[in-house]
C-alpha positions in Angstrom: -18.1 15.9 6.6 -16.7 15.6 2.8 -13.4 14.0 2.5 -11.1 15.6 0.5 -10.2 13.8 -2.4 -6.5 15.5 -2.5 -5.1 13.8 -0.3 -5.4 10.0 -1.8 -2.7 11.9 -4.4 -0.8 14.2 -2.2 0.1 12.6 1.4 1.6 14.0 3.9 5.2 12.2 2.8 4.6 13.3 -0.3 4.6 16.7 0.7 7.7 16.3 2.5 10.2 14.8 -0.5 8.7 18.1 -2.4 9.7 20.4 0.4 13.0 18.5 0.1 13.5 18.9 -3.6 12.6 22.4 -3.2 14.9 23.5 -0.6 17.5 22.0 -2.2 18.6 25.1 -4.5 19.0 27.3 -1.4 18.8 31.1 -2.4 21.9 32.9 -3.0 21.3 36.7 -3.7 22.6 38.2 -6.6 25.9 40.4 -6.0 25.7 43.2 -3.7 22.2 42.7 -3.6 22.7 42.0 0.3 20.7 44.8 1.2 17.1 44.9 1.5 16.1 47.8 0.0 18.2 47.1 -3.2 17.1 43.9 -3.7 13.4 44.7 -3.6 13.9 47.5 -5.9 16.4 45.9 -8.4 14.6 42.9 -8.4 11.3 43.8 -9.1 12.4 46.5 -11.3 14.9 45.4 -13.6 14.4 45.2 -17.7 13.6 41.6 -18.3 11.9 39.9 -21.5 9.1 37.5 -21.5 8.3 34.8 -23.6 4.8 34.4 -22.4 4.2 37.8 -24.7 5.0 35.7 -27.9 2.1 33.8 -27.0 -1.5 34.0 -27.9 -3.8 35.5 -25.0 -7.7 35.3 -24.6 -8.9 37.9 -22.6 -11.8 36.8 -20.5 -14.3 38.5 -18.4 -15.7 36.9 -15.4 -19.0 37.7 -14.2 -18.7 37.3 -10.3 -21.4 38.8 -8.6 -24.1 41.1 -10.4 -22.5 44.4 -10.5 -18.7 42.9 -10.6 -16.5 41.4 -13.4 -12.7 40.7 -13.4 -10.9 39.6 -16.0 -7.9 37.1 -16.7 -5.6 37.0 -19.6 -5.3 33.0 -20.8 -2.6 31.8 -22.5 -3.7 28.0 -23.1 -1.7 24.9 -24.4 -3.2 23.3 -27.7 -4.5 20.2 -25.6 -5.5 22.3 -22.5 -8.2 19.8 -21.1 -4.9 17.2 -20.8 -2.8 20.2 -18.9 -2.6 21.3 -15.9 -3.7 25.4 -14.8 -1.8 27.6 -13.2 -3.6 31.1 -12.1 -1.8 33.7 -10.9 -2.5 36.3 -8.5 -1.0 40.0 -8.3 -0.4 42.0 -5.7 -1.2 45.5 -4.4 -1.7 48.1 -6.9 -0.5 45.4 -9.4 -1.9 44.1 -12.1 -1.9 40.8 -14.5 1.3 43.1 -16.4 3.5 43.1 -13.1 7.1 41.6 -13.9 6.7 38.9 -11.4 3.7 37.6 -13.1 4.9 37.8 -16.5 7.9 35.9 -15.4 6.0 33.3 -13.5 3.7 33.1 -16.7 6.5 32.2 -19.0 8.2 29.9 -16.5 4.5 27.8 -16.4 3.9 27.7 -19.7 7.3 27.1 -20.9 6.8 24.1 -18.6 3.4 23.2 -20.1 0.5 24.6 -18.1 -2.4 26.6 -19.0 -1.5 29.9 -17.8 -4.1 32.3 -16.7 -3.1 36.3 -15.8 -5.6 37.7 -13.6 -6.7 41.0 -12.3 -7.5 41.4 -9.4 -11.1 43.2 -9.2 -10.5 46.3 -10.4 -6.8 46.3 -11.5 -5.4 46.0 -15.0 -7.6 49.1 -16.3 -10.7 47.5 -15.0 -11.8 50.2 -12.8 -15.1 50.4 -14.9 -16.0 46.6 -14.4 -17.2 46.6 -10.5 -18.4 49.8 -8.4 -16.7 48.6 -5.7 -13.0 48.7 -4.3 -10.9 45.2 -3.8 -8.8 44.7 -0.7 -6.8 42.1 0.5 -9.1 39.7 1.9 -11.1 39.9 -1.1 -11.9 36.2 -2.0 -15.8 36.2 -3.7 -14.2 36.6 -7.0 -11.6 33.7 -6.7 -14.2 31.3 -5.7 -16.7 31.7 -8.8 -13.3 32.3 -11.4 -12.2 28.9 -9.6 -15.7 27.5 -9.9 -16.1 28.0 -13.4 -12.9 27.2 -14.8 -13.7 23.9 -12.8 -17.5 23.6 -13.9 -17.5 24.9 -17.1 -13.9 24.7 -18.6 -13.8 21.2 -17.1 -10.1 21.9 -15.7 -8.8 18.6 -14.6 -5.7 20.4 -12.2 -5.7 24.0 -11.3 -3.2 25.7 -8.9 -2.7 29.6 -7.3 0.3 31.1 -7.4 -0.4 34.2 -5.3 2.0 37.2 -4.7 2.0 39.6 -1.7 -1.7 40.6 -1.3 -2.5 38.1 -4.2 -0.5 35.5 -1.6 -2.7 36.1 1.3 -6.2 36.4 -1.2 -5.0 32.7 -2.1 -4.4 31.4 1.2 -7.3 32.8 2.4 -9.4 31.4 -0.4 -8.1 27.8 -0.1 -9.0 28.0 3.9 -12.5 29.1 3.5 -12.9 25.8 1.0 -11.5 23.6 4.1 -13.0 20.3 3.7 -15.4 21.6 1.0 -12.4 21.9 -1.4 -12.5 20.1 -5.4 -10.2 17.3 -6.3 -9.2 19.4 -9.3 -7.7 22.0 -6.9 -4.5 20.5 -6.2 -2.4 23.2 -4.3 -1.6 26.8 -3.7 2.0 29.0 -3.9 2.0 32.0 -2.1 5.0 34.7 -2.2 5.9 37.4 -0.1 2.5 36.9 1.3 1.3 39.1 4.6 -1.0 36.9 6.4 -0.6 39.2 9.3 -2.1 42.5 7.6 -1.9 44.8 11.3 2.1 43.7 11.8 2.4 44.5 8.0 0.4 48.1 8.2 2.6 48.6 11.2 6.4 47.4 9.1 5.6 49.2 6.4 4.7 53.0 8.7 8.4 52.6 9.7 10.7 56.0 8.5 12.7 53.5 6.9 9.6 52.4 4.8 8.8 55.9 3.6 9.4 55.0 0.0 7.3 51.8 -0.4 4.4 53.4 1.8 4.2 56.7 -0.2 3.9 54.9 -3.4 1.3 52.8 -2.6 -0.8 55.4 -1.1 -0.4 57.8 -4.3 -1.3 54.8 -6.4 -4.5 54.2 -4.2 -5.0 58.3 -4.2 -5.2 57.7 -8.4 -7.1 54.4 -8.3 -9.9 55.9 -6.2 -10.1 59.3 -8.1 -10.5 56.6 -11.4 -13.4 54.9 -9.6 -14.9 57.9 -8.6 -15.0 59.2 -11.6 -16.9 56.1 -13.2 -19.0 55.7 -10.3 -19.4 59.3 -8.8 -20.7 60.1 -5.2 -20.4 56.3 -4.1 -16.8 57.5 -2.1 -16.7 60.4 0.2 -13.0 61.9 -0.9 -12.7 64.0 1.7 -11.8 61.0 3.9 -8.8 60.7 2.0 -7.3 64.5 3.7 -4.9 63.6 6.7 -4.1 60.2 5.1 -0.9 59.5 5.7 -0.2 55.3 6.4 -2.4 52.8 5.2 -3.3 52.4 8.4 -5.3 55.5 7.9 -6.6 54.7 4.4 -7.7 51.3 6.1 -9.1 53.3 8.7 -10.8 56.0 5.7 -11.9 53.2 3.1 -12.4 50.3 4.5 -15.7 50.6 5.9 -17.0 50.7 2.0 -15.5 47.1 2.1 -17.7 46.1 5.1 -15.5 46.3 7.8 -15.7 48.7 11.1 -12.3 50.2 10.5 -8.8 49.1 10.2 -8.2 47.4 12.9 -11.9 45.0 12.1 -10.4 44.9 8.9 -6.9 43.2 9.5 -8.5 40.9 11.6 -10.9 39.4 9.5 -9.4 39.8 6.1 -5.8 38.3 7.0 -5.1 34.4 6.0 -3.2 33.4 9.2 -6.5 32.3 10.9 -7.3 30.3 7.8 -4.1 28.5 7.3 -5.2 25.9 9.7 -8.2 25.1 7.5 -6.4 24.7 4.0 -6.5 21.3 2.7 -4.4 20.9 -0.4 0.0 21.2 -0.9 0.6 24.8 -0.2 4.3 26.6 -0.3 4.6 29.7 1.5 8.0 31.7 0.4 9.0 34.6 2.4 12.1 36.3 3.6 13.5 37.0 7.0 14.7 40.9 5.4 11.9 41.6 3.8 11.3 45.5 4.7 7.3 45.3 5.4 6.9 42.0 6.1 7.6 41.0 9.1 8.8 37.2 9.2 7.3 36.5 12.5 3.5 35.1 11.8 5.9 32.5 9.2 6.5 30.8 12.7 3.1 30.8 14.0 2.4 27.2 15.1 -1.0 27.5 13.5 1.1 27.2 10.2 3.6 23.9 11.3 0.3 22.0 12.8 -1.2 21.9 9.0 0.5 18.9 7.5 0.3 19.9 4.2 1.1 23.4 5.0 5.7 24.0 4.0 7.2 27.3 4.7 11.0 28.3 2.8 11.7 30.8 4.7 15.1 32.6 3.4 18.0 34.7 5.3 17.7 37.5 1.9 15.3 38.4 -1.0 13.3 41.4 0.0 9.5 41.6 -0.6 9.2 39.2 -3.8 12.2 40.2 -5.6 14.4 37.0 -4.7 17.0 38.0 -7.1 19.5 35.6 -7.2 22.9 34.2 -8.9 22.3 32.6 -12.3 21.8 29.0 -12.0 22.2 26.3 -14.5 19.1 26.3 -16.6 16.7 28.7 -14.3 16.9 32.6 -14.7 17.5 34.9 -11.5 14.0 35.1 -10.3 14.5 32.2 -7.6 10.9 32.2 -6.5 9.4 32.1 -9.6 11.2 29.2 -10.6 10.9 27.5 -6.9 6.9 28.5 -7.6 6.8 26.8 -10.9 8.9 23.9 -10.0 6.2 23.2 -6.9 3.6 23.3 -8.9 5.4 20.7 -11.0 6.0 18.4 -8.3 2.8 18.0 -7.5 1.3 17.4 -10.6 4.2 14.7 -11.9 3.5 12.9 -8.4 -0.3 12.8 -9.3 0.5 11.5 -12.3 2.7 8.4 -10.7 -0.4 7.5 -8.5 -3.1 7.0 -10.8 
């Protein structure tokens, strides 16, 4: 079996002072921002500005399997073989335009890293680019985008920063690499992320839910009519009558995605099974309030028994948001910054060991 190179630069103890350093700007919500609801809506809401815009972006398309592309938006430094990359992931229904990932752009670039945006097969007005529908297992296109900017860019450090469904696509990802995982790989973020998809489908069916699960099932209504109507007669619509949960449009759509039904679907396309098998630095974020989320699976022992595996688990913060008091020389968006500053940590220690 391969050894994997990553950890000659990131042991175990290593990992630990990071955590350390991490957790040592606890979060502190924002005022009256206790409650979960407002926080998740406030915070992933509210007007912000981002430098990352100023900058110059390459769109790039990614040919991942013959009838698929996704694209990223690359902002890169001018010596960007001597940087490291960050790649960020979006979550469901979101897109490489989401505030979070805008905001965790201009934090990794401010801080010198490549910085690439990506959609997530089929987001970002990219409907036309694949016939086929994403989910939140999906992981084929992450491993030939990671392969390439490897192979061909000739990235020397490239990490994930993954939110909710693009936090569980990245954990999931960096399992399936195990011990098969490059040296220029050096760790994965994940925020919000539900590694338990069936507690998640079952949080989010909750009355007190109702606004989050309507909103993503009209957004899912849209995106399939889209596809449909660039690749008609591939999706029987009629499925969607009677859909109510995403537990039903799991149940409805995805079949087309390979799986039996919902249930085959959670079960197989959830990262918690593949924590266990991750080899490089990975920060999972997560709070205990968050409405849809449920914080449970964050204290799965499958998790603590991975040695390079840290979970900052926080009292508030709703799903992503963590909008937080101001602090000296950091803006609100606590995880962001906490993602960033990981990232960081790593890549200074690798530094100190060659």
């Amino acid at each position: 079996m391969k050894a994997n190179p990553i950890l000659t630069k990131a042991p175990e103890a290593s990992i630990d002072v990071i955590a350390e350093k991490l957790s040592s700007l606890p979060f502190v919500p924002a005022a009256m921002l206790d409650n979960r609801h407002l926080m998740t809506i406030v915070g992933t809401k509210r007007p912000r500005r981002f430098s990352i815009l100023t900058q110059p972006a390459e769109r790039r398309e990614f040919q991942t399997e013959p009838d698929t592309k996704v694209v990223a938006y690359c902002h890169w430094q001018s010596d960007r073989l001597s940087r490291p990359t960050i790649l960020i992931v979006h979550g469901l229904e979101g897109s490489a335009d989401a505030g979070y990932v805008l905001g965790t752009a201009s934090k990794a670039f401010a801080a010198g890293f490549n910085v690439l945006r990506y959609n997530v097969r089929g987001c970002g007005g990219t409907l036309h680019l694949s016939p086929k529908l994403y989910h939140s297992g999906l992981t084929v296109d992450l491993h030939f985008v990671v392969r390439e900017l490897i192979e061909s860019d000739q990235l020397p450090e490239l990490f994930l920063i993954g939110f909710s469904m693009g936090g569980n696509q990245s954990l999931k990802f960096a399992g399936e690499l195990g011990d098969e995982t490059p040296k220029q790989l050096r760790g994965v973020c994940a925020i919000s992320p539900p590694i338990d998809l069936e507690s998640c489908s079952r949080a989010i069916a909750r009355p007190e839910n109702f606004i989050y699960e309507i909103r993503f099932i009209r957004s899912l209504y849209r995106t399939l009519r889209e596809k449909n109507s660039h690749f008609p007669g591939i999706y029987d619509l009629s499925k969607l009558n009677g859909v109510r949960h995403l537990w039903h449009w799991d149940d409805a759509m995805q079949p087309y995605n390979g799986f039996r039904d919902a249930v085959d679907y959670y079960n197989h396309a959830s990262s918690l099974p593949f924590i266990p098998q991750i080899r490089v630095p990975t920060l999972l974020i997560h709070s205990e309030d968050d409405p849809f989320i449920p914080s449970d699976p964050f204290n799965d022992p499958r998790l603590a028994a991975n040695s390079l595996v840290r979970v900052l688990l926080t009292g508030r913060g709703g799903h992503v948001a963590f909008f937080g008091q101001r602090q000296p020389d950091e803006d609100r968006a606590w995880a962001e910054n906490r993602a960033v500053e990981f990232c960081r940590l790593i890549t200074n220690h690798g530094k100190r060991q060659l």
